[in-house]
C-alpha positions as CSV (number, residue, x, y, z in Angstrom):
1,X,0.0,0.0,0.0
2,X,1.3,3.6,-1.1
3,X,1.6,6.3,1.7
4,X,-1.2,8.3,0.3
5,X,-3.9,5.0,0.8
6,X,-2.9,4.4,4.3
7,X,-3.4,8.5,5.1
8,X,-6.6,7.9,3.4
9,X,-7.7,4.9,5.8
10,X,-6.4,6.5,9.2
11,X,-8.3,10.0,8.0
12,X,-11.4,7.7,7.4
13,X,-11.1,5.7,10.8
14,X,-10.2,8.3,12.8
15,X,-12.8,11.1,11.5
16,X,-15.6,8.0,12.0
17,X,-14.3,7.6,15.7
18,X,-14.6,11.1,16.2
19,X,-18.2,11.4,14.9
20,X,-19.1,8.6,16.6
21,X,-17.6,10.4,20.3
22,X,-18.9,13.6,19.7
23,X,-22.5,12.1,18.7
24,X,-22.1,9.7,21.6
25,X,-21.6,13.4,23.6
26,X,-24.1,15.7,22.2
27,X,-26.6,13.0,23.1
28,X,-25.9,12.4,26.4
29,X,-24.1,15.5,28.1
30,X,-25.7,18.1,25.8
31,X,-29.0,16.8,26.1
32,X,-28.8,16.6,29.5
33,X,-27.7,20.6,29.8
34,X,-31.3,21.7,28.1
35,X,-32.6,21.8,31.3
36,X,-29.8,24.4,32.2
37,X,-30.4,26.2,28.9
38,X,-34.6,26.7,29.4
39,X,-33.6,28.3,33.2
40,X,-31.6,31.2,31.7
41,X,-35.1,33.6,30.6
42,X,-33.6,34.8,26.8
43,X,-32.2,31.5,25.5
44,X,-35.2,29.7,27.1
45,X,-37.6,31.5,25.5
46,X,-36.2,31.8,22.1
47,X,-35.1,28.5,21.6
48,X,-37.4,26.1,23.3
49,X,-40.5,28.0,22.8
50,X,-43.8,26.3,24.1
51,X,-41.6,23.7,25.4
52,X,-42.8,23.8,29.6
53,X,-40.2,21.2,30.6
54,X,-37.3,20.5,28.2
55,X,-35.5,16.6,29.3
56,X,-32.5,14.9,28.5
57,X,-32.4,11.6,26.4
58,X,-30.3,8.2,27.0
59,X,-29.0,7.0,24.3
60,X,-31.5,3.7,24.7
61,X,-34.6,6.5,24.2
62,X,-32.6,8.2,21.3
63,X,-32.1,5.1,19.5
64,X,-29.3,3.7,17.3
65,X,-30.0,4.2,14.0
66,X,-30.8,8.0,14.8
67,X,-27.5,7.8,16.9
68,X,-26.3,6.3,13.6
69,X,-27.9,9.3,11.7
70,X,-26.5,11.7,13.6
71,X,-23.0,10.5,14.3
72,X,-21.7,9.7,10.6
73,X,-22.5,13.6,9.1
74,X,-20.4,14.7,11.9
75,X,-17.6,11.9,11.1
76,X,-18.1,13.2,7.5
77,X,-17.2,16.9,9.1
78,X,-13.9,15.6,10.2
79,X,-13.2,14.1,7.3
80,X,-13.1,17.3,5.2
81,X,-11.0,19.1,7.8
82,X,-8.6,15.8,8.5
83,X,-8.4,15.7,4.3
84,X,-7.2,19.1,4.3
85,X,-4.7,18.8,6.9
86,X,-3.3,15.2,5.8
87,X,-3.2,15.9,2.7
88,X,-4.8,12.9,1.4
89,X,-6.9,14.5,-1.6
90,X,-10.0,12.5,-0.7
91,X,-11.8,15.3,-2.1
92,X,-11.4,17.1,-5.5
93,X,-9.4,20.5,-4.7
């Protein structure tokens, strides 16, 4: 295997890691602050509206293939940036 295919396999596996952790995160910790968020009177109101009592979600409740659906556009994220930095012209320039 060349250089340039093994740069190409560590961007992919370590961008799909990535999404998969900060998926894993915004599901459980930052789901879990919207209870902070709807105490604070401006955010509250603008962003949960007619919500009275905002929760936070496990990831059982959430469910994998949303997980799944959530974690792999943010993996793909990473993959643009990691491309740019490695070098490994995974996308056209």
């Amino acid at each position: 295997m060349s250089s340039l295919t093994v740069r190409r396999i560590i961007v992919w596996g370590v961008s799909m890691v990535l999404g998969l952790v900060v998926g894993y995160g915004i599901i459980t910790v930052g789901f879990d602050l919207l209870p902070l968020l709807h105490q604070i009177p401006i955010i509250g109101g603008l962003i949960f509206g007619g919500i009275k009592n905002p929760q936070g979600v496990s990831l059982q409740e959430y469910g994998t293939l949303y997980y799944l659906f959530t974690s792999i556009p943010i993996g793909l994220v990473f993959v643009v940036w990691l491309d740019a930095f490695m070098d490994t012209r995974i996308l056209p320039d």
